[in-house]
MINUVO-963893 format. One line per 5 residues: their letters; for each residue x, y, z of N, C-alpha, C. Coordinates in steps of 0.2 Angstrom, whole numbers. Atoms other than C-alpha are relative to their C-alpha. Example, Ala and Ser with C-alpha at 12.3 -4.5 7.8 and 13.67 -1.06 7.14 Angstrom:
! MINUVO-963893
as	4 -6 0 62 -22 39 4 6 0  -4 -6 -1 68 -5 36 -4 5 3
***
This chain:
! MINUVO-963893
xxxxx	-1 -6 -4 65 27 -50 5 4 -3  -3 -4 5 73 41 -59 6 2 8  -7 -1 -5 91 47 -49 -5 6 5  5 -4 -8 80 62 -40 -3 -2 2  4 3 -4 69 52 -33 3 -4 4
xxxxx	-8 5 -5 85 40 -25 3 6 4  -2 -4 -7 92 56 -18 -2 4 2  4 -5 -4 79 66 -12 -2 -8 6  3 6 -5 72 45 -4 9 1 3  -8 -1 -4 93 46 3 -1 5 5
xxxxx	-2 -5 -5 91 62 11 -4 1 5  8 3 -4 73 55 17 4 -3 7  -4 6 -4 83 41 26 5 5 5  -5 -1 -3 97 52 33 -4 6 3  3 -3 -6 85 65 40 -3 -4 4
xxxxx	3 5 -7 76 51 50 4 -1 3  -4 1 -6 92 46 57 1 4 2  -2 -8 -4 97 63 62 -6 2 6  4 4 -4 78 63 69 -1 -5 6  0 4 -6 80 50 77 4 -1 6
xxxxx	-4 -1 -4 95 52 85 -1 6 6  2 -4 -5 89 68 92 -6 1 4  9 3 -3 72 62 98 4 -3 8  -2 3 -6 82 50 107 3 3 5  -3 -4 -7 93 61 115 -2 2 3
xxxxx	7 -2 -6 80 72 122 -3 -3 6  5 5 -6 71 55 130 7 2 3  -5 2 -4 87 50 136 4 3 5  -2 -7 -7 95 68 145 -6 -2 3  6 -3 -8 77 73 153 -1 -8 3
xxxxx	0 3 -6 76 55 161 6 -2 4  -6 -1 -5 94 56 165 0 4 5  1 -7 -6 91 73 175 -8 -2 6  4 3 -5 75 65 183 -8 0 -3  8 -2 1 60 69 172 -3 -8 -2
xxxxx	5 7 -1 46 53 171 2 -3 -8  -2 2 8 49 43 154 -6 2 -3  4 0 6 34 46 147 0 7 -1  -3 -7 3 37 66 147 4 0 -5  -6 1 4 53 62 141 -2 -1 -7
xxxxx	1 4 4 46 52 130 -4 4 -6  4 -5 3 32 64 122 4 6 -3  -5 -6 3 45 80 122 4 -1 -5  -7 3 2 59 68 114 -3 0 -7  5 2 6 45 64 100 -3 7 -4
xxxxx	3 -8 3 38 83 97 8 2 -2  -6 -6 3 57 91 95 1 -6 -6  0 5 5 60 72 83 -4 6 -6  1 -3 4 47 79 74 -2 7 -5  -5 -7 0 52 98 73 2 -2 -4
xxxxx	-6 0 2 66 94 68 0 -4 -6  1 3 6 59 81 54 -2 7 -6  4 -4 1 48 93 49 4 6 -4  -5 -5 3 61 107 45 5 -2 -3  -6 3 7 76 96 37 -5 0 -5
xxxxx	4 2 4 63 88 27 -1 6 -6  4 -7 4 55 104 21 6 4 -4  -7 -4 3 72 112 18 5 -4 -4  -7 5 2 85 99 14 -4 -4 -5  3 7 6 75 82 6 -5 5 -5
xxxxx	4 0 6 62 92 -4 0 6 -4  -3 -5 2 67 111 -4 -7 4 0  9 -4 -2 49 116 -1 2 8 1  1 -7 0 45 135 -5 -6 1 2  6 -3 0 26 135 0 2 1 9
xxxxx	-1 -4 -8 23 144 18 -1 -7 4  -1 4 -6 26 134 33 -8 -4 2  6 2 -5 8 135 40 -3 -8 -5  4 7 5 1 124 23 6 -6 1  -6 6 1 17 111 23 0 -3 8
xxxxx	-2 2 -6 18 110 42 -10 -4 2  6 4 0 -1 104 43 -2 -4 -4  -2 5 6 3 94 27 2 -5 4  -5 2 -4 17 87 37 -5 -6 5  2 3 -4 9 82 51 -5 -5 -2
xxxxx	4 5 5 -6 74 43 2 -6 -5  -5 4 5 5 64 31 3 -3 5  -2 2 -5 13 59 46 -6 -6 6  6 5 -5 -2 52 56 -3 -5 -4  5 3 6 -9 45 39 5 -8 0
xxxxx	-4 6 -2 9 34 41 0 -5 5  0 5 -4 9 28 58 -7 -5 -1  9 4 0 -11 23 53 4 -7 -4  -5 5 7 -1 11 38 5 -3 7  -5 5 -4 14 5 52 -5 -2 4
xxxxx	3 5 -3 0 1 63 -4 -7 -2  2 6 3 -10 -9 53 4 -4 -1  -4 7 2 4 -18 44 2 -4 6  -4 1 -7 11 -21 64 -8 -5 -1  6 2 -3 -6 -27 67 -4 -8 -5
xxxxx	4 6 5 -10 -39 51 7 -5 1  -6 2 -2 10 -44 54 0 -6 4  0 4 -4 8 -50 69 -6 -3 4  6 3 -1 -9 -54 75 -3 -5 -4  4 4 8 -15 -61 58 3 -6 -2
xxxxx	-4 4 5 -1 -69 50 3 -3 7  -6 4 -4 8 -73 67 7 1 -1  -6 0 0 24 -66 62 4 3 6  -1 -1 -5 36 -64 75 1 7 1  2 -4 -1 33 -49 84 7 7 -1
xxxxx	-7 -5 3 51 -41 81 1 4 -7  0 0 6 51 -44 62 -6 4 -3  6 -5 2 33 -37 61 2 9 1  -1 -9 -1 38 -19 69 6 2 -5  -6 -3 4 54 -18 57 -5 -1 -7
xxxxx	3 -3 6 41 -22 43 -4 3 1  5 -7 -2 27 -9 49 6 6 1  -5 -6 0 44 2 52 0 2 -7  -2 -2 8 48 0 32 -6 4 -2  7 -1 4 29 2 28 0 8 1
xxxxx	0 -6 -4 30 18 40 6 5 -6  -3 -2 5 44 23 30 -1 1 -6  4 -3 8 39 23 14 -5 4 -2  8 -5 -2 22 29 17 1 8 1  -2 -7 -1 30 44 24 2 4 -6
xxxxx	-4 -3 7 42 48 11 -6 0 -6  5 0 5 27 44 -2 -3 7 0  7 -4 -5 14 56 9 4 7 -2  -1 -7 -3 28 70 11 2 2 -6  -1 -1 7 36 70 -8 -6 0 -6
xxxxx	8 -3 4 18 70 -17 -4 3 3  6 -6 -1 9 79 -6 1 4 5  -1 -5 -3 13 88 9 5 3 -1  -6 -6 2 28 97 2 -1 3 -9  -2 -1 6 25 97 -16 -4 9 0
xx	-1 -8 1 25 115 -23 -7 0 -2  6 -3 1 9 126 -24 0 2 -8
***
């Protein structure tokens, strides 16, 4: 893996945190002030992925094509990964029997990678 590929995948990882941290937040105020979790839970997931969606494009890859093509790249590339983390979850745990913790940290990795692959060869690369 050539040094830009490690730190464009570095800035991959430290947008997910950032992501994820703000995802969380979200749930966690609006069910603090009184909204239902799964509101929470859906809104905390849409701003999550905003807010991937724009570091990403700006920061990890530096994306110049217009928004509307990278943003339904994006998302796409996105849904094409949780398909890959469910499966792995799925062949993980149900098939293999592995236990069900270590299955979602490995369908997380897989989701991980999968992404970063999805979003750096295809929904961001340049026009």
């Amino acid at each position: 893996m050539s040094m830009k590929s490690v730190n464009s995948l570095l800035r991959y990882l430290l947008v997910g945190g950032v992501n994820t941290a703000l995802g969380f937040g979200v749930i966690f105020a609006l069910m603090y002030v009184g909204w239902g979790a799964e509101l929470a839970n859906l809104l905390g997931y849409i701003c999550g992925l905003i807010c991937s969606y724009l570091l990403n494009k700006t920061f990890t890859f530096k994306s110049k094509n217009p928004h509307k093509r990278d943003f339904l790249r994006f998302l796409l590339a996105m849904g094409i990964a949780y398909g890959v983390n469910l499966l792995i979850l799925l062949v993980c745990y149900r098939l293999l029997h592995i236990n069900a913790y270590l299955s979602q940290i490995i369908a997380g990795v897989a989701y991980t990678l999968s992404g970063y692959c999805l979003s750096k060869f295809w929904a961001f690369k340049s026009l």
